[in-house]
C-alpha positions in Angstrom: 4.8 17.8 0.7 5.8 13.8 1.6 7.7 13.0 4.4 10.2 11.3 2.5 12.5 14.1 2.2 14.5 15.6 5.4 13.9 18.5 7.2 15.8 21.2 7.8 16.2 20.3 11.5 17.7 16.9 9.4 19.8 19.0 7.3 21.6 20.7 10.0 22.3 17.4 12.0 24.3 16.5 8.7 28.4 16.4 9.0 29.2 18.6 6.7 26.3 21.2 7.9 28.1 20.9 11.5 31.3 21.4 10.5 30.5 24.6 9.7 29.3 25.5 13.3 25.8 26.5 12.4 23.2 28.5 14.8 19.8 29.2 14.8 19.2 32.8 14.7 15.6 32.8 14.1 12.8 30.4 12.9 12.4 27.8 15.0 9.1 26.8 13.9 10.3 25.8 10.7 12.7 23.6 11.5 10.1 20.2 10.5 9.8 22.0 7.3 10.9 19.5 4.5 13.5 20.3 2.2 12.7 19.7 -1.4 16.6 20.7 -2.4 19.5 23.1 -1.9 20.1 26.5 -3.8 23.0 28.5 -3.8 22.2 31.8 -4.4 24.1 35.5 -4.1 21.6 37.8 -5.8 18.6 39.5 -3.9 15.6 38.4 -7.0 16.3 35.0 -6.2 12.7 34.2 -5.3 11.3 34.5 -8.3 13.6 31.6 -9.7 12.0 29.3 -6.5 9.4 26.9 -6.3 9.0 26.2 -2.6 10.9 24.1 -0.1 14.4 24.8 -1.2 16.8 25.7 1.3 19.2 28.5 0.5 22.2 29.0 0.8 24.5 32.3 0.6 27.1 34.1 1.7 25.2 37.5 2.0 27.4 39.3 -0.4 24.8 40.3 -3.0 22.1 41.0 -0.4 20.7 44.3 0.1 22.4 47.1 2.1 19.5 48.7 3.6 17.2 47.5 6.1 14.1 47.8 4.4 15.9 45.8 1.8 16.9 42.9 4.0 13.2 42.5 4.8 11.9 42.3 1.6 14.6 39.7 0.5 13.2 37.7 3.5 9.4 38.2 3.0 10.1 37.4 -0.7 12.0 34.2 0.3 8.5 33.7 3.0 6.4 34.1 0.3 7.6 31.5 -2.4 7.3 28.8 0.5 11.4 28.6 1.2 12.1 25.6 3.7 14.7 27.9 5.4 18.4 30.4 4.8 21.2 29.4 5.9 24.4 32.3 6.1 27.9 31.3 5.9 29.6 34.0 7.7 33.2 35.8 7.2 32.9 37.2 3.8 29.9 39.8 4.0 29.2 39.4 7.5 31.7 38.4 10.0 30.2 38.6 13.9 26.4 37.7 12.9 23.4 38.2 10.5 21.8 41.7 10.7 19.5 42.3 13.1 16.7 43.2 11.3 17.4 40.1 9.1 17.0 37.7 12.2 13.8 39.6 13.3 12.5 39.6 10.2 12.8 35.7 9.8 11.5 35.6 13.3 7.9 37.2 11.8 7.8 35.0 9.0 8.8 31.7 11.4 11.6 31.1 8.3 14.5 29.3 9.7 17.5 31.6 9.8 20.6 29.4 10.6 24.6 30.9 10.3 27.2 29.2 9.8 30.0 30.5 12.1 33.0 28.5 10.2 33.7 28.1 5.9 32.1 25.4 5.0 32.2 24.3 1.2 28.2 24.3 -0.1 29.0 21.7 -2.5 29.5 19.2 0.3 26.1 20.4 1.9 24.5 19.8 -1.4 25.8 16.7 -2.4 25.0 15.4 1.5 21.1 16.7 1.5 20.8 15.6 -2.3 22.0 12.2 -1.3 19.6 12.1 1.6 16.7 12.9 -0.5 18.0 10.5 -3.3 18.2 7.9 -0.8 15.1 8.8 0.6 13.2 8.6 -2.2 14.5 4.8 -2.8 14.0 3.9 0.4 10.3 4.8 -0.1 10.1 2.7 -3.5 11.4 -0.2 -2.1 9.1 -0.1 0.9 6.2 0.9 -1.3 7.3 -2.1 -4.0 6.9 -4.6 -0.6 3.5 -3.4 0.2 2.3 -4.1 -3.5 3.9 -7.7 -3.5 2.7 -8.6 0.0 -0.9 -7.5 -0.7 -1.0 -9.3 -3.7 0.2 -12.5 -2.1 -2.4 -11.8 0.5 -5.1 -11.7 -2.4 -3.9 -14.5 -4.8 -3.9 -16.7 -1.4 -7.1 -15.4 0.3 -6.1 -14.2 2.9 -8.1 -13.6 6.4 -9.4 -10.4 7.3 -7.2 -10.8 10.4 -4.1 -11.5 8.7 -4.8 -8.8 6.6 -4.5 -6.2 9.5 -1.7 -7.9 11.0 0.5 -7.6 7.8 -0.9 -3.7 7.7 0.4 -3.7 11.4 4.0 -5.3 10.9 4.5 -3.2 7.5 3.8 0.0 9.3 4.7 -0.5 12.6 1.4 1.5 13.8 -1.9 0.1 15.1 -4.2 -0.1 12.8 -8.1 -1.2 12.8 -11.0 -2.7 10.4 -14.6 -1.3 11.6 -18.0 -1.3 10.3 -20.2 1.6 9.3 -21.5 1.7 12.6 -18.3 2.3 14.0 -17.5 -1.4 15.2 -14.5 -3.2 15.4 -14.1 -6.1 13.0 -10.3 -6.8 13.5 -7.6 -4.5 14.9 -3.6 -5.2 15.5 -2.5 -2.9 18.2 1.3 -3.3 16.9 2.8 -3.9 20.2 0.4 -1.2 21.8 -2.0 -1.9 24.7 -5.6 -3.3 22.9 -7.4 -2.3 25.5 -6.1 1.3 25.4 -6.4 1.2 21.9 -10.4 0.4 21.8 -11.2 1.8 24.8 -14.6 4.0 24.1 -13.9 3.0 20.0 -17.2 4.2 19.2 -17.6 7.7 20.6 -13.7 7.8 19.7 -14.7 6.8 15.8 -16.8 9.4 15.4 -15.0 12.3 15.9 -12.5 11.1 13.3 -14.2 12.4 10.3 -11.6 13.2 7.5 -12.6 14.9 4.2 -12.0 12.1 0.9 -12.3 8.7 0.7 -8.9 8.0 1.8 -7.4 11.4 4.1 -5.4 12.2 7.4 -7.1 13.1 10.3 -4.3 15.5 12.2 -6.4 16.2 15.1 -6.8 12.9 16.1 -3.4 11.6 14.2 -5.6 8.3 12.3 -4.9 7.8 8.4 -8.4 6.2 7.3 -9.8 4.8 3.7 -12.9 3.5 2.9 -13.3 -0.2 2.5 -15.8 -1.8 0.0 -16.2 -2.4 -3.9 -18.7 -2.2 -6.6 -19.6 1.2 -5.4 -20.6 0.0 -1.7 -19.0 0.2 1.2 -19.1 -1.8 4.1 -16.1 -0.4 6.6 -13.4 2.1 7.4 -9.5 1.2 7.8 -8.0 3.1 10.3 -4.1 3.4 10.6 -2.8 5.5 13.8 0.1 7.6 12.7 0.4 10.5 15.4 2.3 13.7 13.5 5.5 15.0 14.9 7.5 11.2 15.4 10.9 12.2 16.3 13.2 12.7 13.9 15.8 13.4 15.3 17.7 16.4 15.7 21.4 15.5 15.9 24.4 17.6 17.8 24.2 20.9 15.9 24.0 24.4 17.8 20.1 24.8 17.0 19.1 28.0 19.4 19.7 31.0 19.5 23.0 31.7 22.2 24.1 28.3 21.6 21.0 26.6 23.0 19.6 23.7 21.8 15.5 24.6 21.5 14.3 20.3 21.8 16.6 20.3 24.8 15.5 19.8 28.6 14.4 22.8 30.3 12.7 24.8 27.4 8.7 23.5 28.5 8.0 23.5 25.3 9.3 20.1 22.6 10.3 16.9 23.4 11.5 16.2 19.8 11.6 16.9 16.7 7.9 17.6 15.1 6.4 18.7 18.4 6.3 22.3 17.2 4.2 21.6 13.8 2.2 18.5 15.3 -0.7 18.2 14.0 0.4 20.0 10.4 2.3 16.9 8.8 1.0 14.4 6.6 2.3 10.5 6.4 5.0 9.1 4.5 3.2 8.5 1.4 4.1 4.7 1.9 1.6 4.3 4.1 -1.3 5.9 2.3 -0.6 3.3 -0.2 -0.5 0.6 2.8 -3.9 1.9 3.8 -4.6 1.4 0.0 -3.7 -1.4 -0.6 -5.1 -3.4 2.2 -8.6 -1.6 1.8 -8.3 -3.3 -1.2 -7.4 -6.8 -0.4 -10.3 -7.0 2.2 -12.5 -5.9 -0.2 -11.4 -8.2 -3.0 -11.4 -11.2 -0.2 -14.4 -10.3 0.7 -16.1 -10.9 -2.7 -14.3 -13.7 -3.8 -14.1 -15.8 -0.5 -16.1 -19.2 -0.6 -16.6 -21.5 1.7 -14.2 -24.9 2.6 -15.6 -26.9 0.4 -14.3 -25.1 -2.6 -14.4 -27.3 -6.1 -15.3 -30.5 -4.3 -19.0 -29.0 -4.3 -21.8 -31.6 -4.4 -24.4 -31.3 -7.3 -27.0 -31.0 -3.7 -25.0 -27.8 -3.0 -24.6 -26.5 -6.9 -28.6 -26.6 -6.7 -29.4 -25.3 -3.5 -27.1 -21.8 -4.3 -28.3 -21.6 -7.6 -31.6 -21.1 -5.9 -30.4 -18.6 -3.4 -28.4 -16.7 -5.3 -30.0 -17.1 -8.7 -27.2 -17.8 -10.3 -29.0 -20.6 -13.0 -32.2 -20.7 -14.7 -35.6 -22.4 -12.6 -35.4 -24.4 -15.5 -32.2 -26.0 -15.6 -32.2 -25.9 -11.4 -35.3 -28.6 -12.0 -33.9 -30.4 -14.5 -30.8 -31.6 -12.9 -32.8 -32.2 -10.3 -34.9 -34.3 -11.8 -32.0 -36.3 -13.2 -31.2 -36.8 -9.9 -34.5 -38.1 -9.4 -35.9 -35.3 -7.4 -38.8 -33.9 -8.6 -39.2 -30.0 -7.8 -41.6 -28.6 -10.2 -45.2 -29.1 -9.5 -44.4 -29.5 -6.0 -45.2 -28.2 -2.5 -41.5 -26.4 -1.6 -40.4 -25.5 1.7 -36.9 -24.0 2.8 -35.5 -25.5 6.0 -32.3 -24.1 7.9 -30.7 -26.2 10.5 -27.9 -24.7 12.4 -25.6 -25.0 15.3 -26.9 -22.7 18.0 -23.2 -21.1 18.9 -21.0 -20.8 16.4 -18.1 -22.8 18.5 -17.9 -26.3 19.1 -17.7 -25.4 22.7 -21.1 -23.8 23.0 -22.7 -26.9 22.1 -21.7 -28.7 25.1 -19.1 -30.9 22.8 -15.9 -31.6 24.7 -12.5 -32.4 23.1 -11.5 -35.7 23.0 -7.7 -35.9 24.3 -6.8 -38.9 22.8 -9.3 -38.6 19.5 -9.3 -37.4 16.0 -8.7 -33.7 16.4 -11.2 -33.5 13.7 -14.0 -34.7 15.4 -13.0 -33.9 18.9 -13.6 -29.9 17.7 -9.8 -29.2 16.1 -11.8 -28.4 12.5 -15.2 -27.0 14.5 -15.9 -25.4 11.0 -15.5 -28.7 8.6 -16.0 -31.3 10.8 -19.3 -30.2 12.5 -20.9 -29.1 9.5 -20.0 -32.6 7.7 -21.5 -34.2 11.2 -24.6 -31.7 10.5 -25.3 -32.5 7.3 -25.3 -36.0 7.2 -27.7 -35.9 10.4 -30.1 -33.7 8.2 -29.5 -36.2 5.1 -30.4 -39.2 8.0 -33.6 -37.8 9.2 -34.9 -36.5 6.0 -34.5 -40.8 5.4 -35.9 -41.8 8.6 -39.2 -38.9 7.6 -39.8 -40.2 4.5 -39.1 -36.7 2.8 -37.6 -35.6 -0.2 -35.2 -32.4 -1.0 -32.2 -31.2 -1.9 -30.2 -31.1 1.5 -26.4 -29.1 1.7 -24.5 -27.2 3.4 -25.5 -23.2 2.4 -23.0 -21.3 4.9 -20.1 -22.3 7.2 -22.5 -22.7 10.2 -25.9 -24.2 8.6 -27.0 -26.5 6.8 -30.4 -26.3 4.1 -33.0 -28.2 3.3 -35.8 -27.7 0.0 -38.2 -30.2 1.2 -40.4 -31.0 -2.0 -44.3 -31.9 -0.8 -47.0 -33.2 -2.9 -49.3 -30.6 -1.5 -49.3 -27.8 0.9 -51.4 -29.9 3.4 -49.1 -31.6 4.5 -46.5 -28.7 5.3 -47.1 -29.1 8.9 -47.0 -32.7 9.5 -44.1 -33.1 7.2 -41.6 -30.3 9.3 -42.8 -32.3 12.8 -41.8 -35.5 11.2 -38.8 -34.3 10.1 -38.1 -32.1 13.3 -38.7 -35.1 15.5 -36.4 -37.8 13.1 -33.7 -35.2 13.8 -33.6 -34.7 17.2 -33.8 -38.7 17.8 -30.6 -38.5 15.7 -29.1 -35.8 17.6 -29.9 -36.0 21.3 -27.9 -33.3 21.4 -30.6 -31.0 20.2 -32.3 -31.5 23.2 -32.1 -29.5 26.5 -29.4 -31.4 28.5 -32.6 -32.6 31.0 -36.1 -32.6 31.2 -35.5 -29.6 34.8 -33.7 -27.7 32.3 -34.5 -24.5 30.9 -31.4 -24.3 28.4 -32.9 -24.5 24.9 -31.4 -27.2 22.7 -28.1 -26.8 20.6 -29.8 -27.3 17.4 -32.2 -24.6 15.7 -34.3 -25.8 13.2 -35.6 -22.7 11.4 -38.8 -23.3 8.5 -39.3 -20.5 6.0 -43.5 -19.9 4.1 -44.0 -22.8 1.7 -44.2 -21.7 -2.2 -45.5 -22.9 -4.7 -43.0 -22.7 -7.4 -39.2 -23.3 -8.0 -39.2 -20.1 -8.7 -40.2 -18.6 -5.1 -37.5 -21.3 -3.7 -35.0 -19.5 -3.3 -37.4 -16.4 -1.2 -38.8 -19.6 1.3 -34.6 -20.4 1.7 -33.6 -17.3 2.3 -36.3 -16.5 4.9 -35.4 -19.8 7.0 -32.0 -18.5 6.9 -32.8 -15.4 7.9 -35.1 -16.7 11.1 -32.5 -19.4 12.3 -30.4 -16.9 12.6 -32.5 -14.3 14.5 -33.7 -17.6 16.5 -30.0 -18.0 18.4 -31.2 -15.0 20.4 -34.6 -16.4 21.5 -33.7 -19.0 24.7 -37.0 -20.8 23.7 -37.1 -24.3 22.5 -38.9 -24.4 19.9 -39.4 -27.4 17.7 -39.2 -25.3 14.5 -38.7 -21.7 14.0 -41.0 -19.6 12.2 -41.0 -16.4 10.4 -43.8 -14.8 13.5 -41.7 -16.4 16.1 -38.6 -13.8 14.7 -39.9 -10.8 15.6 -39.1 -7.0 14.3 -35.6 -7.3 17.1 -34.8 -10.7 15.5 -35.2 -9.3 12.1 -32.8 -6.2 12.8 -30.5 -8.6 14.0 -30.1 -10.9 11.5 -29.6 -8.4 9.3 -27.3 -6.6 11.8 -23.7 -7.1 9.2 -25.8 -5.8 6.1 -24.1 -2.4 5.3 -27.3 -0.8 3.6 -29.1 -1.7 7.4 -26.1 0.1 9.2 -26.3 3.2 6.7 -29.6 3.6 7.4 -28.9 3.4 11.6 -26.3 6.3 10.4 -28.5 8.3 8.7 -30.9 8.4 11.0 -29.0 8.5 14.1 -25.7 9.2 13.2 -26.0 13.6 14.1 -27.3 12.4 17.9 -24.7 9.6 18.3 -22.2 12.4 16.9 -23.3 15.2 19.5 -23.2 12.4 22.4 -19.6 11.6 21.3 -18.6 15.4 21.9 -21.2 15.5 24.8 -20.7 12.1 26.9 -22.1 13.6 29.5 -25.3 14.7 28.1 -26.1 11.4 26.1 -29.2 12.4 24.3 -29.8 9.2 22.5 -31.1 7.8 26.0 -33.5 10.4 26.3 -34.6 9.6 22.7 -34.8 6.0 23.9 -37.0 6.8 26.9 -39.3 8.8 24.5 -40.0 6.5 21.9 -40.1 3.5 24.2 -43.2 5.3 26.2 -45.1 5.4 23.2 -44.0 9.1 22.5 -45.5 10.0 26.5 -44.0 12.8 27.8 -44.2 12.3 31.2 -44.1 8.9 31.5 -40.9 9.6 29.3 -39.8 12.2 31.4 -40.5 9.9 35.3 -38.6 7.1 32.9 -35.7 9.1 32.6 -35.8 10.2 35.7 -36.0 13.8 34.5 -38.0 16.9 35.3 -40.4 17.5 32.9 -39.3 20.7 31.7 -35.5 19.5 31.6 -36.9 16.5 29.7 -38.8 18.8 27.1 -35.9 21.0 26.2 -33.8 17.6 25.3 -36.2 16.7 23.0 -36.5 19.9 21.0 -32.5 19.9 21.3 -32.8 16.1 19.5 -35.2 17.4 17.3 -33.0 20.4 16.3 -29.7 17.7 16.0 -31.7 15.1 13.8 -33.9 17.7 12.2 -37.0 16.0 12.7 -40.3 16.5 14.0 -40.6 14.1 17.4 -44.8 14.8 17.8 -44.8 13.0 13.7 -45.2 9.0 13.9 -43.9 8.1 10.7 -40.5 9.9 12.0 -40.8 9.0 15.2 -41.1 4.6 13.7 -38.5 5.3 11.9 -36.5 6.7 14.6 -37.6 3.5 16.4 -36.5 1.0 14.3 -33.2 2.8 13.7 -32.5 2.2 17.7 -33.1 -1.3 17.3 -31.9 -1.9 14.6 -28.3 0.3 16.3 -29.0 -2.5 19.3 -28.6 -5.0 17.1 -25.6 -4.1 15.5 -24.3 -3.2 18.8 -25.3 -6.9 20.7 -22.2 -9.4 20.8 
């Protein structure tokens, strides 16, 4: 049942409840149940007129006379899901309920409250209908501000950040954005301590493993969705609401002798909800906040573009219709050509240059105080990719080469060089390598002593033959430029052999179907290590596969006894299910690890 009605602890904190003196008699687990309405009743059969979370009220005078009466009027009342009975004494009973009535509540934890003066239930009804009434509105209204903030957030394209701050301040709960490998792409710790709050994410993430696409996760008190669209998914949202928040419990006489059972002393609660943490669900406001912000990353995801917007150059129009295949060869070549590039019948070769950090400040390129904040690094995105791509456009001059040349991401900028033959694939990239790094001096090590590879990365993927293949040579110097800003060498141009399996892995470390397969494969081990931390099994599959599947070099590697070492495997093999002595598990085991390193590397 949603939060957004009261409970009963709620109810009896109201003015016209205490007025009537009331006292718990039994029950007091029940007092966080929530009350779906008030009924007055007087006749014993009134269950079967309930539907759950009612709280009744009566003055006892059409209730049974005999014990085992009594307890079948309050199992009955149990049974139908009854938030709790409240008994105005004076007119059937006059010093107290009857004791079997009390213990009988007691066994079925169903709040048994008296009230010790008259008290008019038409005032307790209107009160607790009012609450619920106002409640509800307060829910709408909070609920109509989430759908209008979100869809500002969308129409104006937003930032994943922002995103999670808005989810933040609308809640008031910390809430993060993490990948399928359980890593953080954003969080807002809403006035919590971040490092607290991430502290061990991973192992943390794993154990939080709600049933549905979008549940509640009691034991560990985090609301989670799933984030993607077009039936893939790319990332959890996380919202931390811990069950039992105090609601407050008011000045009423809630224990039994006139004691009050959240009060100091009692060992037990510190406020109300303590005694069914764990049990409640959130408001459903902020399931649709969860919702609703899932959705806005997702939709920002697939509609984001880059800076440049509808200010494209026809260079640009070209070079992603090639990459994303998003126009036919044929009209790709004859735009071109009225351009006076000529791409068909031609040698084709994708070239990627690139910044080797992604901030100004990596490059060795101080602010200028008293500059253009533009070029002294206050647009790093904008202003150093214009800067880029007219040193690319320069050198292609200064080689004699032809191509289209454009920005293709926020960081890099492409070249299609266009080559009368495939001869000359070679000497054309080292003219074209060397006219760029005359431009840029930049690009070189800051001294000949140094062993700091250059700022630039100039990354060449396999020449093609055909338009059609353009867009595959592209892609692949994409790809190895940015697998090359791990490898400290200084190359003069980065090649596909020069990447590597690890550089592969990596550069495709943010694609979600790579970090599904890390979870399928892994996924049980990293699990069992999260609930084991002290075991850590997945560096005992580490040591095995690295040793080329040797035992006992595996074994002296980890520094275990061989037989110790032995029973971890079969234990890994009985986790993943699979067979450690087979080699096509055992690669794909292997490339799963790097691949997780890879995610895992900053």
């Amino acid at each position: 049942m949603s939060r957004v009605f009261p409970t009963v602890r709620q109810v009896l904190a109201l003015d016209p409840v205490r007025r009537g003196a009331p006292r718990l008699v039994a029950g007091e687990v029940g007092l966080d149940r929530p009350v779906r309405w008030v009924h007055v009743a007087e006749v014993p059969d009134i269950a079967t007129l309930l539907g759950g979370g009612e709280l009744v009220l009566t003055t006892g005078i059409g209730l049974p006379a005999d014990d085992a009466g009594l307890r079948a009027f309050i199992a009955d009342l149990a049974g139908v899901g009854v938030s709790g009975l409240v008994v105005e004494l004076g007119r059937r009973y006059h010093t107290g309920v009857p004791k079997v009535m009390a213990a009988a509540a007691g066994r079925h934890g169903l709040p048994l409250v008296e009230l010790r003066r008259a008290t008019p239930f038409v005032r307790i009804t209107e009160a607790v209908h009012a609450l619920i009434v106002d409640a509800q509105l307060t829910e709408l209204r909070a609920t109509e501000e989430i759908h209008q903030r979100f869809t500002e957030l969308s129409v104006e394209g937003a930032e994943p950040d922002e995103v999670i701050r808005q989810a933040a301040e609308l809640s008031g709960c910390p809430v993060v954005l993490e990948n399928l490998s359980r890593q953080v792409l954003a969080y807002d710790p809403a006035r919590e301590n971040a490092e607290l709050l991430l502290d061990g994410w991973e192992q943390h993430s794993r154990r939080i493993r709600p049933t549905g696409r979008t549940a509640y996760d009691p034991d560990s008190g985090w609301l989670v969705t799933m984030v993607g669209a077009r039936g893939e998914d790319w990332g959890r949202l996380l919202l931390r609401w811990p069950s039992g928040v105090d609601l407050g419990s008011g000045d009423a006489d809630l224990g039994p002798g006139g004691t009050d059972p959240s009060g100091p002393g009692d060992g037990e609660s510190d406020g109300a909800g303590d005694v069914v943490r764990g049990l409640a669900v959130p408001p459903t406001r902020l399931t649709i906040l969860v919702e609703r912000a899932a959705s806005t990353l997702a939709l920002g995801r697939l509609i984001r573009r880059d800076a440049e917007g509808w200010e494209r150059q026809i260079h640009r129009t070209l070079l992603t219709a090639l990459l994303d295949r998003t126009r036919p060869v044929d009209e790709v070549a004859l735009r071109a050509r009225a351009l006076g590039l000529v791409l068909d019948r031609r040698h084709l070769v994708g070239v990627v240059v690139r910044h080797r950090g992604d901030d100004p400040a990596d490059n060795g390129t101080a602010a200028d105080p008293g500059g253009d904040p533009a070029l002294a690094g206050g647009e790093p995105g904008a202003a150093r990719l214009r800067d880029l791509a007219e040193t690319v456009g320069q050198a292609l001059r200064e080689a004699n080469l032809t191509g289209l040349t454009s920005a293709v991401d926020d960081q890099a900028v492409g070249v299609l060089l266009a080559l009368a033959d495939a001869a000359g694939e070679e000497r054309a990239l080292t003219a074209f390598a060397a006219a760029l790094r005359r431009t840029r001096p930049d690009s070189r090590p800051p001294d000949p002593a140094s062993r700091r590879p250059g700022n630039l990365i100039i990354a060449a993927g396999s020449g093609v033959g055909s338009l059609r293949e353009a867009g595959r040579s592209l892609i692949e110097a994409r790809q190895v430029a940015e697998a090359a800003r791990r490898d400290r060498r200084d190359l003069p141009i980065f090649r596909l052999p020069h990447v590597g399996l690890a550089g592969l892995l990596h550069l495709l470390r943010d694609e979600p179907r790579l970090q599904t397969f890390v979870e399928r494969e892994l996924g049980a081990l990293l699990a069992y290590d999260a609930r084991h931390p002290r075991e850590q099994l997945l560096g005992t599959l580490r040591a095995y596969l690295e040793q080329g599947r040797n035992k006992s070099a595996a074994a002296a590697a980890a520094h275990l006894s061989r037989p110790a070492f032995y029973e971890r495997l079969a234990r890994i093999g009985r986790i993943l299910d699979v067979d450690l002595d087979s080699v096509d598990a055992c690669l794909s085991l292997h490339v799963a690890l790097l691949a997780l390193d890879a995610i895992r590397a900053p």
